[in-house]
N, C-alpha and C positions, 0 to 999 in steps of 0.2 A: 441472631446476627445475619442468616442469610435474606430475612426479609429488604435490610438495607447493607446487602454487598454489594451492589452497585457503587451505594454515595461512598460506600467508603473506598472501594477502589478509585474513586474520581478524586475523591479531597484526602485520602492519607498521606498521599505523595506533596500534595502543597502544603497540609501541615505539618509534613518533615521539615519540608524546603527550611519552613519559618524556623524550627525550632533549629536547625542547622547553624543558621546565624550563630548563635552561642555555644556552638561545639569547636572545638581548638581544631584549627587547619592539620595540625598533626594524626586527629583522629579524625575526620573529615572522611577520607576514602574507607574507612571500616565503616564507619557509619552510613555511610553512601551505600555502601555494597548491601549493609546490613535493611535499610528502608528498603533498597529494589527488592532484596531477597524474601520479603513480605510480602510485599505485594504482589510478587510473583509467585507466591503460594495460597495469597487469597485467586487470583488468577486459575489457578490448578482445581480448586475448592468448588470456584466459580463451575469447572466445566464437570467436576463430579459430580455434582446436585443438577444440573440440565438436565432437564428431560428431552433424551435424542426422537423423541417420538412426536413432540408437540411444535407445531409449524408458527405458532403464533408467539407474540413474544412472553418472555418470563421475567420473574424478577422486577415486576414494574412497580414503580413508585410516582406517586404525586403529590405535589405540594404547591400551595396557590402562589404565586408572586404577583400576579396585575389581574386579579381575575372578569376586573372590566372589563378587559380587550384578551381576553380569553390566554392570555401569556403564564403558563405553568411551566414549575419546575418536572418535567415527566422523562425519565427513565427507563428501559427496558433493553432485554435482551434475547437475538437469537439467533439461528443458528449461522447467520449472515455478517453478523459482528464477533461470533463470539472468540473465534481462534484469530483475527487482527488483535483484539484485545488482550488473548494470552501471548500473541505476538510483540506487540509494545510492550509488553511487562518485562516479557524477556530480553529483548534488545536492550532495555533502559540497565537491566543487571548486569549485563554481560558487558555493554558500554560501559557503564561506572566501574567495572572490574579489571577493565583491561586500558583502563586510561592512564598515560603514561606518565611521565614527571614535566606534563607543562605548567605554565603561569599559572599562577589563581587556583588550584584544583579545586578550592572547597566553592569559588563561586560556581564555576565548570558545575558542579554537581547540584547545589542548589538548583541553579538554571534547569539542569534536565529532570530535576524531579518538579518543577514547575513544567516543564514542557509534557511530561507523562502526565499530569494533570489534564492537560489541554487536550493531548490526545486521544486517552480513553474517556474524556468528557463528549467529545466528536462524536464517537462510535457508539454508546446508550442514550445520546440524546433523541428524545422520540419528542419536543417541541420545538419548532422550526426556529424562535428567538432564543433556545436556550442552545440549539446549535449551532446556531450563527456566532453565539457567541464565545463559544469554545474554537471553533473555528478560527477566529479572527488573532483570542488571543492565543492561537498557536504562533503567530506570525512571533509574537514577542521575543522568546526563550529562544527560538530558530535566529532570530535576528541578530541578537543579543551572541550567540556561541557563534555564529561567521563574523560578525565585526569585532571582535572582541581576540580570538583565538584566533583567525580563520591568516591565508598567505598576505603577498602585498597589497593585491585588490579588492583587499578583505570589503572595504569601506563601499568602494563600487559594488559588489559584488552582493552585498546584503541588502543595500536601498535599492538596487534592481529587485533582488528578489522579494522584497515587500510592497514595493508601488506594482509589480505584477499582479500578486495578489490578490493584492488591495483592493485594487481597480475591480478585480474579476468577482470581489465578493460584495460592490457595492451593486453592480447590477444584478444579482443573483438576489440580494436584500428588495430591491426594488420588485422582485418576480415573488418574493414572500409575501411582503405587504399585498399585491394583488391579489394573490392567492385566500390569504387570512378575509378578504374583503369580497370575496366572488364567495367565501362560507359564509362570509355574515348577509350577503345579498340570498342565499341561499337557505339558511335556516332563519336568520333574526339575530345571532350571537356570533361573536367573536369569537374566532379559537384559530390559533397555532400549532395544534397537536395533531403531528404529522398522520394519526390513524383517524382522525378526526377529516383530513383531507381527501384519505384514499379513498372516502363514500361518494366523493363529488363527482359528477359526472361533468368536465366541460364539454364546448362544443370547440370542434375541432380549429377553428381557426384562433380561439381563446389560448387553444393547447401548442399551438407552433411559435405564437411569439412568448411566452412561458417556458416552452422548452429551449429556445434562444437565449434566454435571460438565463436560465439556471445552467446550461450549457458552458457558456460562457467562465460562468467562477468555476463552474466544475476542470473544463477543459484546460483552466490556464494550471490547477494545481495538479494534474496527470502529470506532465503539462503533454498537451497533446500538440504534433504541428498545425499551424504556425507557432504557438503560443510557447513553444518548448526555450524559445532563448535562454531564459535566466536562470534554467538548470545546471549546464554546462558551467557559467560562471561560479555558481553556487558551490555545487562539487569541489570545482576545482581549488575555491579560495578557500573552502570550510573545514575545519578540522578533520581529524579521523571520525573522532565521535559523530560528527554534524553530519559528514556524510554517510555514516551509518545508519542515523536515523530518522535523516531525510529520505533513501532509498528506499529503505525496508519497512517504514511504517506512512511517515507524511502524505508520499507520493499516493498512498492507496486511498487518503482522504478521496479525493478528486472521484475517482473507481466508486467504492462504496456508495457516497453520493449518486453518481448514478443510478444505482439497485435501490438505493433508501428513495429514493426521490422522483429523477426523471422518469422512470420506468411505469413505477404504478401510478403515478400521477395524471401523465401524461403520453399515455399509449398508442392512439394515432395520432400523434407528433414523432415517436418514437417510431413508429413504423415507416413513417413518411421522411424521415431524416437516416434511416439506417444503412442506407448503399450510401448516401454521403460521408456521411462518421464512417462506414470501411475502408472507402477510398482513401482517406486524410490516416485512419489507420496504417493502410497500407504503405503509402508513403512515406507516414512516421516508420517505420520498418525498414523499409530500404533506406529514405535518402539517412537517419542518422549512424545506423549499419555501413553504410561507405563510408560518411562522416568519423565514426568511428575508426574503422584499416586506417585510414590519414594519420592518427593522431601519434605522438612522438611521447607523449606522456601516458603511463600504464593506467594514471586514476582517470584522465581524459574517457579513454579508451572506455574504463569499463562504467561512467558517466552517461556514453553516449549507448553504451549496450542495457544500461539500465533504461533509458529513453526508448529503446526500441521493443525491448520485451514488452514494454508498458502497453505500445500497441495491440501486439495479439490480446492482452488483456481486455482492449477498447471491443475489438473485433467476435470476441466472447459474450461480453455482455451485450452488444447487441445481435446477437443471435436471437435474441426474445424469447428461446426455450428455455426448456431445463438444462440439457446437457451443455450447453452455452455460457449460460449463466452461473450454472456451478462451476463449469472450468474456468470462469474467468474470477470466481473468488477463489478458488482452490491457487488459481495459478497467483492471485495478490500474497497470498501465503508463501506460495514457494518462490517467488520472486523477491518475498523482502528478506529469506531466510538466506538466499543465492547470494543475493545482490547485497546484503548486510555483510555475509562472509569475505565475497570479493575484495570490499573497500575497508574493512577488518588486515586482511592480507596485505593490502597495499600499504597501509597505516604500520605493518609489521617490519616492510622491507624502509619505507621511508626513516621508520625509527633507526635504522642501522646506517643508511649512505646519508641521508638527507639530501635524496632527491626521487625523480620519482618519471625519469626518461630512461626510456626501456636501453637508448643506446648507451648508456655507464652501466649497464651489464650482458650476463649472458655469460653459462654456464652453471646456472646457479644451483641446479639439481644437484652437482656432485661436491657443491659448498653445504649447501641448506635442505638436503633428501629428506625433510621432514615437512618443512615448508613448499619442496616444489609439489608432494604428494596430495599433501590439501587443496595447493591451488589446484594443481591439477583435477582433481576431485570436482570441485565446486566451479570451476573450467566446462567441463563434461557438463554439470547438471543444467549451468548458463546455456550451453547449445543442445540442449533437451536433449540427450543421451536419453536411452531406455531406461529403466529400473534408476531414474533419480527423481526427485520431486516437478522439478519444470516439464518433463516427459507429461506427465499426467494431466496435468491442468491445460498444455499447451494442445493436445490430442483434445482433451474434451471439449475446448475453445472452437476448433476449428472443426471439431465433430459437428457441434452443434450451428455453424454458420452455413457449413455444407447443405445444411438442409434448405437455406434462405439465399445460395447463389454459388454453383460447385466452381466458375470461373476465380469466382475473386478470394475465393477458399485455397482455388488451384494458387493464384498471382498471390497468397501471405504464405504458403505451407514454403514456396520457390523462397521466396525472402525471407526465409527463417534460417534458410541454409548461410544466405551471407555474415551469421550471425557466428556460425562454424567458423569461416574463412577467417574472419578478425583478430578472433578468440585464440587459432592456432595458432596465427600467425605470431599474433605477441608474444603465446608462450614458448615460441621458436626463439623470440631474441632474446627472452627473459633466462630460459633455462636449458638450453642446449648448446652443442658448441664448447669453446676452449672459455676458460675462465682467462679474457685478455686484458683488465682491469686489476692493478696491482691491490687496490683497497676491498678488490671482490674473495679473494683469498682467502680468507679466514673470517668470515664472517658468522656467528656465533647460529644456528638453528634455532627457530622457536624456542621458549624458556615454558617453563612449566606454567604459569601465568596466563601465558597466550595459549598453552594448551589445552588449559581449563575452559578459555572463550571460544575457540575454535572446533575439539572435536564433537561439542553436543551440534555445532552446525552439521558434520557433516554423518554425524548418526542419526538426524532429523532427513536432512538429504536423501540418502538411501532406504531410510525405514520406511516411510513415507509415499518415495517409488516405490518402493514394492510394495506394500497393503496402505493405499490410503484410504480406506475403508473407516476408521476411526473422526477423521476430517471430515469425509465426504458423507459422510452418510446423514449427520445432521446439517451441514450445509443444502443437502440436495431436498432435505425434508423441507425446508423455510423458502424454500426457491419457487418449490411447486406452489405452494402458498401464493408467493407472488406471482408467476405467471399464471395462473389460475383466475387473478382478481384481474390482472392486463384483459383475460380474454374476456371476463364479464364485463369488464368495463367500455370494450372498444366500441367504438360506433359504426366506423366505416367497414365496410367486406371484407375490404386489402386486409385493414388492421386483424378482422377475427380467423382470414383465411393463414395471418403470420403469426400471429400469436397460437399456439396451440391449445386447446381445453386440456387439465388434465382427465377428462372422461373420454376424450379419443386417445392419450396413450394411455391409459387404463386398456382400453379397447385391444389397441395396438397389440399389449403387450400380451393381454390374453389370448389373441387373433397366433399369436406367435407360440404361446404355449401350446394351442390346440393342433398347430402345423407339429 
């Protein structure tokens, strides 16, 4: 079974969907809970059979579909995908568990175990048209839960966030085709299979407008600035659920892509566009961080603080190291488990006022001491407190950038702090102070339910902070991997002088043990 535990973690979830269809709406949510809770333990399965030692991928599979034009079904996994994917597994369970009594629940659910399809199809796709096209039909299921479920501006709010998309992945397709065709100019044969690429050497001005092109889809689904608009609307019109698992798993598409793709493909392009992606970084950080303090609405708020972490994320992975590059996948992990929790909590207090403007309360600690402790908790880990999960990833992010420019390392570490000022400030209006809202009164604390969905967040939170060792360690083994092949691959000086070999920190580190 485990030779094909991939295919079946990618197509269990849609041959529930189907069979769901003929399950009575009555037992709908047990069954719902009961499919994620499978696949979240094929998930678990998945990561105790890995070998944290082997840098290459595992678990591959191939099977022919156009083998003309070189387009297979291929598969694989490692240590760069693998804990997003135990992450989506988990989201999707604790989503389907904690969904409340709205319209439709049993389509609600079909939907998202079609959407779990789409997105652990993302993250083991190792052929470029077999990604695209998990990719694409992600948009569906996403679509489908904000217009469908989602506030007034549901309808706006979904066709924004699919013609963004859209758009961003038709010229990223356009950068594939070239790609598939500078291999066939190259060997004589067709092929899409992304390891099949990383042999290609281009010539650097081939590699800038390719990195453009893929950039582009990549940057609109982070969403990075400018490209960030149609986030905000998204959030704010989309369900609990939607926004749940747009935060914490979607938005990392975008990220991943990066490390899957631009990086080793395209290394002095990536080198030669890296102070620019920080800058846009950086700013993504600050201006939606102010943006942010402004807002009147709690999910707004923690919307635009989702938009902002995403940056340090950006400013991680182009560090072009190791320590860089792990922290900005470590930090995609503790970002969606943060940022999952947050709009989890805000879905908790919404279920009780039906609304979600921080001025219809306040006080609410000494209503809901159960509730304000979570936030609070998952509050702290949002503004990288010590010993929480976003602490680790966010250090090693900006560890590793430090080394490729300590100014602009100094101008994101300053702009992390406005991330503080927001954060308290909401939870000042939200739960401190005199209970002045007659309907704030007795408002019932988390149920057992929501406690089931909530405290494995914030025992992942702290466990995590403090020994991420378990994460990290096969993360940082598949990392090396890649920047390894960056530096063999680069052409130009600049490129091989930013890119590090791992035999100079081999070097390094033994230079360090002999001191």
């Amino acid at each position: 079974m485990l030779d094909h535990i991939l295919s079946i973690l990618v197509f269990f979830p849609a041959l529930a969907a189907l069979l769901g269809f003929v399950v009575h709406k009555d037992s709908m949510r047990s069954y719902g809970v009961a499919v994620a809770a499978i696949e979240f333990a094929l998930a678990l399965w998945l990561w105790f059979a890995f070998d944290n030692n082997v840098s290459g991928m595992q678990f591959m599979e191939t099977i022919a579909l156009i083998p003309t034009f070189g387009i297979n079904y291929i598969v694989g996994v490692d240590g760069i995908s693998l804990f997003i994917i135990i992450l989506a597994s988990f989201f999707t369970m604790i989503g389907i568990a904690s969904l409340t009594d709205t319209k439709d629940v049993k389509n609600m659910i079909i939907t998202l175990l079609f959407l779990q399809m789409t997105m652990v199809g993302v993250f083991v796709a190792l052929d470029a048209m077999v990604f695209y096209v998990f990719w694409e039909l992600s948009l569906v299921p996403m679509l489908y839960i904000i217009g469908a479920w989602g506030g007034p501006l549901r309808i706006y709010a979904s066709v924004k966030f699919f013609l963004y998309t859209f758009a961003g992945s038709l010229v990223m397709l356009v950068g594939m085709l070239f790609m598939a065709y500078f291999y066939y100019q190259a060997t004589g044969q067709w092929s899409f299979a992304i390891l099949d690429w990383y042999r290609l050497i281009l010539p650097e001005s081939f590699q800038l407008w390719l990195f453009v092109a893929f950039f582009i889809g990549f940057a609109i689904k982070v969403p990075m600035f400018p490209f960030h608009t149609w986030l905000p609307y998204a959030h704010g019109q989309a369900p609990t659920i939607g926004s749940v698992i747009l935060a914490a798993i979607l938005l990392k598409m975008g990220t991943y892509a990066f490390i899957r793709f631009s990086l080793p493909l395209f290394p002095d392009a990536s080198v030669f566009f890296m102070f620019p992606i920080a800058i846009l970084a950086i700013i993504m950080i600050i201006y939606t961080a102010m943006v942010a303090y402004a807002q009147k609405d709690i999910k707004q708020v923690v919307a635009y603080s989702s938009v902002s972490h995403m940056g340090v994320i950006i400013i991680g992975t182009f560090a072009l190291n190791v320590e860089g590059i792990s922290g900005s996948i470590f930090l995609m992990i503790a970002h969606g488990v943060v940022s999952g929790a947050l709009f989890l909590l805000v879905g908790v207090i919404y279920d009780r006022r039906h609304t979600k403007l921080m001025s219809e309360f306040g006080g609410l600690a000494s209503v809901m001491p159960r509730f304000a402790t979570i936030f609070g908790i998952m509050m702290m880990a949002s503004v990288g407190m010590p010993l929480t999960i976003n602490f680790v990833g966010e250090f090693l992010s900006l560890l590793g950038f430090y080394q490729q420019s300590h100014i602009l390392t100094l101008l994101a570490g300053i702009a992390i702090i406005v991330g503080a000022i927001y954060m308290l400030a909401a939870y000042k209006k939200m739960f401190f102070g005199e209970v002045t809202k007659e309907e704030n009164k007795n408002l019932p604390d988390v149920n057992k339910r929501e406690l089931i969905a909530l405290v494995p967040l914030v025992i992942i939170t702290i466990w995590l902070g403090i020994y991420p060792k378990p994460v990290l360690g096969p993360i940082n083994t598949s990392v090396e991997a890649v920047v390894q092949l960056m530096h063999e691959k680069a052409i130009t000086e600049e490129a091989k002088s930013r890119i590090p070999s791992l035999d100079i920190i081999i070097n390094k580190a033994s230079a360090k043990e002999v001191q």
